[in-house]
C-alpha positions in Angstrom: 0.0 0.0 0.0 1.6 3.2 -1.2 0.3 6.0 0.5 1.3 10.0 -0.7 0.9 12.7 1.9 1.1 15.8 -0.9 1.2 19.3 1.5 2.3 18.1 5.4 3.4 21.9 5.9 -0.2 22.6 6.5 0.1 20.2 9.5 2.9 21.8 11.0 4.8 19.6 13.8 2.2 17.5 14.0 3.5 13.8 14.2 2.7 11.7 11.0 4.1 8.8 12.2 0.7 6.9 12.6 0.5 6.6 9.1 4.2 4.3 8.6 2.0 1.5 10.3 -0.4 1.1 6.8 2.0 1.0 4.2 4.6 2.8 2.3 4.3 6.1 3.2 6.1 9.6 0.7 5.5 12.9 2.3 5.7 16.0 0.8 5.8 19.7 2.5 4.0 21.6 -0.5 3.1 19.9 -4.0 2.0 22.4 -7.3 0.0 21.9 -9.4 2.9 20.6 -12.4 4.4 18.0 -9.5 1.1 16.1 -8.7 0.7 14.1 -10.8 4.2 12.8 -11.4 4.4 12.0 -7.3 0.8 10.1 -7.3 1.5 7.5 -10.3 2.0 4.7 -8.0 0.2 5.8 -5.1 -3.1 3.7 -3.4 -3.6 6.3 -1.3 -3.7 10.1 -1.4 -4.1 11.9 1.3 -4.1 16.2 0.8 -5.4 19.1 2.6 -5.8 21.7 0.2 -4.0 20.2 -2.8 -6.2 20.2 -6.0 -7.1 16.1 -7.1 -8.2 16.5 -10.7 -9.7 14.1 -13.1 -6.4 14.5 -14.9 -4.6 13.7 -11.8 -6.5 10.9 -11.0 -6.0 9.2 -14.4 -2.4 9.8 -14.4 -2.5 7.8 -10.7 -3.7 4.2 -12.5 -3.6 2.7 -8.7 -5.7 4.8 -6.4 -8.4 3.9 -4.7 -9.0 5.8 -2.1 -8.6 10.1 -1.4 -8.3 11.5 2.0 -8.9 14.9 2.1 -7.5 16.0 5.4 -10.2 18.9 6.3 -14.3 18.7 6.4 -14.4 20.7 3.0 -13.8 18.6 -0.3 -14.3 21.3 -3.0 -10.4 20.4 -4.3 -11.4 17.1 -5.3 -13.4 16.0 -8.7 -16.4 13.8 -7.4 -17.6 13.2 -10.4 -13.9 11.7 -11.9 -13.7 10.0 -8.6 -17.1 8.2 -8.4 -16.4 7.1 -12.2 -13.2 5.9 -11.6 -14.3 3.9 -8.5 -11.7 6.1 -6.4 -13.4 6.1 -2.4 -13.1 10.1 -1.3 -13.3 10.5 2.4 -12.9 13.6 4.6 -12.5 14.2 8.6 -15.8 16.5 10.2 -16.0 18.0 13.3 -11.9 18.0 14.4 -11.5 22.0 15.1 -14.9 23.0 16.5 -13.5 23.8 19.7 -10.1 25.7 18.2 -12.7 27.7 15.7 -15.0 28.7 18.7 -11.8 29.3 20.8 -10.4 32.1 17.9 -13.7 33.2 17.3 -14.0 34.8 20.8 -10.3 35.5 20.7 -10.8 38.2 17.8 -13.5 39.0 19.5 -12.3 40.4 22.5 -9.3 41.4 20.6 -11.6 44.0 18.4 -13.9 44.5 21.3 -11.6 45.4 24.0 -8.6 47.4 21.3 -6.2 45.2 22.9 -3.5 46.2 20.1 -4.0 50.0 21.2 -3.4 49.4 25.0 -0.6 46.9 24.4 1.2 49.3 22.8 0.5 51.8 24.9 1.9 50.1 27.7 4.5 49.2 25.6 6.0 52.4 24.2 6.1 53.8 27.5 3.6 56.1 27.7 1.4 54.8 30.6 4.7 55.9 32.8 3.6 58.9 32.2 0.8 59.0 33.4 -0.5 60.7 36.7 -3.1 57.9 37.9 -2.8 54.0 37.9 -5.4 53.7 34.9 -5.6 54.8 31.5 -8.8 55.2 30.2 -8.4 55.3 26.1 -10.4 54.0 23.8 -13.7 52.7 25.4 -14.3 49.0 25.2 -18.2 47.4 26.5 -19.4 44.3 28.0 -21.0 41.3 26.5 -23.7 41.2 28.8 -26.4 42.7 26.8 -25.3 42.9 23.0 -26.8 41.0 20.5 -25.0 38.6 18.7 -25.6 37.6 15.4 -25.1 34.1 13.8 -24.4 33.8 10.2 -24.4 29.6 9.5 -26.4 27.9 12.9 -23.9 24.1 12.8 -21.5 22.9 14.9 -19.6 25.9 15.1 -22.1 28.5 15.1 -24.6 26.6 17.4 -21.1 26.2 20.0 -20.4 30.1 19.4 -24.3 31.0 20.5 -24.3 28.9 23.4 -21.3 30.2 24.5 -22.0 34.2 23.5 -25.4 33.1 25.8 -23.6 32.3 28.9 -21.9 36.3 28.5 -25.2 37.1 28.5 -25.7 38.0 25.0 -29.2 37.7 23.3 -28.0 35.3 20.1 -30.4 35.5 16.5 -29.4 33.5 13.8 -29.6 33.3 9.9 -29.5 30.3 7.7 -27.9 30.2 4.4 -29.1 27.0 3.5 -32.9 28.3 4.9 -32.7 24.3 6.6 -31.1 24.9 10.1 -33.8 25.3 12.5 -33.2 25.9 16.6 -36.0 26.7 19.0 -33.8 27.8 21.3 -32.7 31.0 19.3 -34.1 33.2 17.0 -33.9 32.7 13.3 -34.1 35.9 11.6 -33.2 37.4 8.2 -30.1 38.3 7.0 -31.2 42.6 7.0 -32.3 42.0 10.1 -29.8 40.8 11.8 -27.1 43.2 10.1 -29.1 45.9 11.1 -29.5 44.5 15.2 -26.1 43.0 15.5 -23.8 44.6 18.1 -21.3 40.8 16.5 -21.7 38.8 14.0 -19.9 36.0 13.3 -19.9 34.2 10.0 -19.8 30.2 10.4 -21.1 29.2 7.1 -19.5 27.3 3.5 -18.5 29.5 0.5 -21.3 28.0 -2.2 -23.3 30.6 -4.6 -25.6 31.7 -2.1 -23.1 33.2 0.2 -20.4 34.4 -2.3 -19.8 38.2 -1.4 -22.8 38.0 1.0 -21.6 40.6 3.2 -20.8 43.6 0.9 -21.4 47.5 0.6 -24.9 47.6 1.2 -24.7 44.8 4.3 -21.5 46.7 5.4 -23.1 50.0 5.3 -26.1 48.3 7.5 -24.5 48.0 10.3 -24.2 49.7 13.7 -21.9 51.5 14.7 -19.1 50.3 16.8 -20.2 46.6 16.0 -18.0 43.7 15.0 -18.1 41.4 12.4 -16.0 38.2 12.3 -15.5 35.7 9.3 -14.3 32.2 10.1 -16.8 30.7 7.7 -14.9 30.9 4.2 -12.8 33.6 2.1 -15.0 35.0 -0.2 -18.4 35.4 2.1 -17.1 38.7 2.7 -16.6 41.3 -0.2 -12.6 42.4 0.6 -12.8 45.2 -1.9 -16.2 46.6 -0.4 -14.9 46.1 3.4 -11.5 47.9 2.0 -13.9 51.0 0.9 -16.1 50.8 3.9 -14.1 50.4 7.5 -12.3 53.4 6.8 -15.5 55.4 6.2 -18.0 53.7 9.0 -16.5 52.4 12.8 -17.2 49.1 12.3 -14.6 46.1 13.8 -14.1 43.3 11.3 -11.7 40.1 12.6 -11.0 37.9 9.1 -9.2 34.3 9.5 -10.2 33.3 6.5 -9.5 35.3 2.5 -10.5 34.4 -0.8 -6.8 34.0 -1.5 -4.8 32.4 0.9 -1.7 33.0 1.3 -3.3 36.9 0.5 -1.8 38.5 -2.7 0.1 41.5 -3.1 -0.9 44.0 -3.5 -4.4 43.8 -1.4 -6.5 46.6 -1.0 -6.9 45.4 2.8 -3.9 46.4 3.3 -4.1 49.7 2.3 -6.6 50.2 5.1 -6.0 53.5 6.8 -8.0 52.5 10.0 -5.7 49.6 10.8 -7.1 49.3 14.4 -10.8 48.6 13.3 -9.3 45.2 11.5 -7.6 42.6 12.6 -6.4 39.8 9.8 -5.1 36.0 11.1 -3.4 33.2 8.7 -6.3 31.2 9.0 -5.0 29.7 11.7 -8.7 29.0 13.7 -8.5 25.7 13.0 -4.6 24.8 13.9 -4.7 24.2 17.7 -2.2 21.6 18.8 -5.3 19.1 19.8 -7.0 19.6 16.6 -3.9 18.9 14.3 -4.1 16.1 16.7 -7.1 15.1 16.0 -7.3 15.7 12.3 -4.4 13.4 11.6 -5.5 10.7 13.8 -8.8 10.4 12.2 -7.6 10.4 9.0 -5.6 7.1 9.8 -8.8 5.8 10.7 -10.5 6.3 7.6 -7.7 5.1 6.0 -7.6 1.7 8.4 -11.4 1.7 7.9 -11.1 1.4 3.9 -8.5 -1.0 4.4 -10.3 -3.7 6.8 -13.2 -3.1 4.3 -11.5 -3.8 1.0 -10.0 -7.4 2.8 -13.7 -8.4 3.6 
């Protein structure tokens, strides 16, 4: 059993060594798009991240049989090429709910609380100078009391509102699919939650009916002062609208996740003049040490699973 791991970077130190025990295993730090096919010609199994698996690529590997995608989302593989073919495609669900939730309150309170501003005040030695023990700068509010708006009620988001409860936030929520249904919040639409949100926080897939979702006109809708946060997918929010808009309306906007990742240069969001109303991470949401963890030990298993299932 030849088994090619095609981008471990993303996995950082994460130990692969589970993996030795199924067969012969060939790891890779990155692959492009003109080495993958070459590396997969003798593999059984193919296991990539964010690495594109083609219909071209899979004809040039004459022995797969089975692709594990090592994420939930499995938009870089052809299902249609694999289904033909006969190639298995499984993926790993559910591994970084807890990290996501984790970063999304970490950006929160981030943005909320302009951590940056009185880190650096501290910092650059200004608060020696000053003639009582606190420094009151920019103003920063409680929880307790704001509305919290849930763009994409699953795992994540339905985590995020129970947690955003216990603050004692009042938490609405707004379905992109129109199917998620919760008694114990309120479903709303999406104007209506723009224009009531003191956060919102996006949880949802990148498919056609949240592309650029969150745009001028959404942007524009809402309060003043409140924060929106995007750990759903690049792409949900309009980058060159939210470059126009957060220098022209305080609002707060945390992004882990671009439409281009790594970003491209140049970007218009970084030509942001209100660099303290936005606050940009690698998306790394999903990377804490237990979920790599977890992530890699699943896929094992659904490696082990396809395995034992073939012999019978």
């Amino acid at each position: 059993m030849n088994i090619v791991l095609l981008d471990t970077l993303t996995f950082g130190d994460t130990s692969l060594e589970a993996f030795e025990s199924l067969g012969n295993v060939t790891t890779y730090l990155t692959t492009t798009a003109d080495e993958i096919a070459q590396r997969v010609t003798q593999a059984d199994v193919i296991v990539t991240n964010k690495v594109v698996i083609s219909d071209a690529v899979m004809e040039s590997a004459t022995k797969l049989k089975l692709i594990c995608v090592a994420a939930t989302g499995t938009n870089n593989i052809d299902h249609d090429a694999a289904a033909r073919r006969g190639i298995s495609v499984k993926n790993v669900a559910g591994y970084s709910t807890d990290a996501v939730v984790q970063h999304t309150f970490s950006m929160l309170f981030y943005l909320m609380g302009h951590s940056c501003y009185y880190d650096e005040y501290v910092k650059n030695g200004q608060w020696q100078k000053e003639a009582v023990f606190t420094h009151i700068g920019p103003s920063f509010s409680e929880l307790r009391g704001k509305t919290w708006g849930i763009i994409g009620l699953g795992e994540i988001g339905r985590s995020v509102a129970n947690i955003a409860k216990a603050f004692g936030a009042k938490v609405i929520y707004y379905s992109t699919s129109g199917k998620n249904e919760n008694s114990e919040f309120e479903k709303t639409t999406l104007s209506r939650l723009i224009e009531n949100s003191d956060i919102i926080s996006i949880h949802a897939p990148l498919n056609a009916s949240t592309e650029n979702l969150i745009s001028h006109s959404e942007l524009l809708q809402m309060k003043d002062g409140a924060v929106l946060l995007n750990l759903g997918r690049g792409g949900i929010v309009d980058e060159d609208a939210l470059s126009v808009i957060i220098d022209v309306k305080p609002i707060y906007v945390g992004l882990d996740v671009l439409v281009k990742e790594p970003m491209s240069i140049p970007h218009a969001l970084l030509n942001v003049k209100h660099t303290e109303r936005l606050y940009i991470t690698p998306h790394i949401a999903w990377t804490s040490v237990e979920a790599r963890e977890r992530l890699i030990a699943a896929t094992v298993e659904n490696i082990k699973t396809f395995l034992e299932s073939t012999v019978k």
